[in-house]
C-alpha positions in Angstrom: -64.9 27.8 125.5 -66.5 24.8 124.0 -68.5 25.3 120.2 -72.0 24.6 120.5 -73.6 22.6 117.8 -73.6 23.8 113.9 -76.2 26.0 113.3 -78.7 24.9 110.5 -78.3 28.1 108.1 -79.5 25.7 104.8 -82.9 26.0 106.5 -82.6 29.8 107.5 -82.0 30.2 104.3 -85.2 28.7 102.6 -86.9 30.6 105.3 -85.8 33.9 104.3 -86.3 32.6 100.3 -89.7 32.3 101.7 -90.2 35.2 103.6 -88.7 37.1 100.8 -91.2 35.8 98.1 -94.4 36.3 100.5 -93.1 39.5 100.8 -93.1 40.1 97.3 -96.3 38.5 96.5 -97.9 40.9 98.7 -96.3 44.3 97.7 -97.4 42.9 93.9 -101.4 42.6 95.2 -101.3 46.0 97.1 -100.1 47.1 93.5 -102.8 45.5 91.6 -105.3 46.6 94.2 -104.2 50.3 93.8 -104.6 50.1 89.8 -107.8 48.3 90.2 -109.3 51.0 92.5 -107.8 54.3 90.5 -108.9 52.4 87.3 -112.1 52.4 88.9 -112.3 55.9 90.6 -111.6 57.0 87.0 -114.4 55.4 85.5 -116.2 56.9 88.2 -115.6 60.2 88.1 -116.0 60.0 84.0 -119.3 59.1 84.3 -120.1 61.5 87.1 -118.6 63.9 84.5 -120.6 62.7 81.2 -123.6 62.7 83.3 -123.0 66.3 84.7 -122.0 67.6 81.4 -125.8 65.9 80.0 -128.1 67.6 82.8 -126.0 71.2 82.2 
């Protein structure tokens, strides 16, 4: 059987360096976003406590 043409694996690779990083970039901001919001809830629920504690 006859080879078909060469296939172009420089540029699957730089798609999958790509895809890779993307990847990465978002799992980092659904970190950041977690931490954010459970910094926040904290805060939250401190000054729920603090205010609880004030009208007991």
């Amino acid at each position: 059987m006859a080879k078909g043409p060469e296939k172009n694996t420089k540029n699957k690779a730089l798609h999958t360096k790509l895809l890779n990083r993307k990847k990465a970039k978002l799992q980092e901001e659904k970190k950041e976003k977690a931490l954010r919001l459970k910094t926040l809830v904290a805060k939250i629920n401190q000054k729920k406590n603090s205010s609880e504690s004030d009208i007991s």
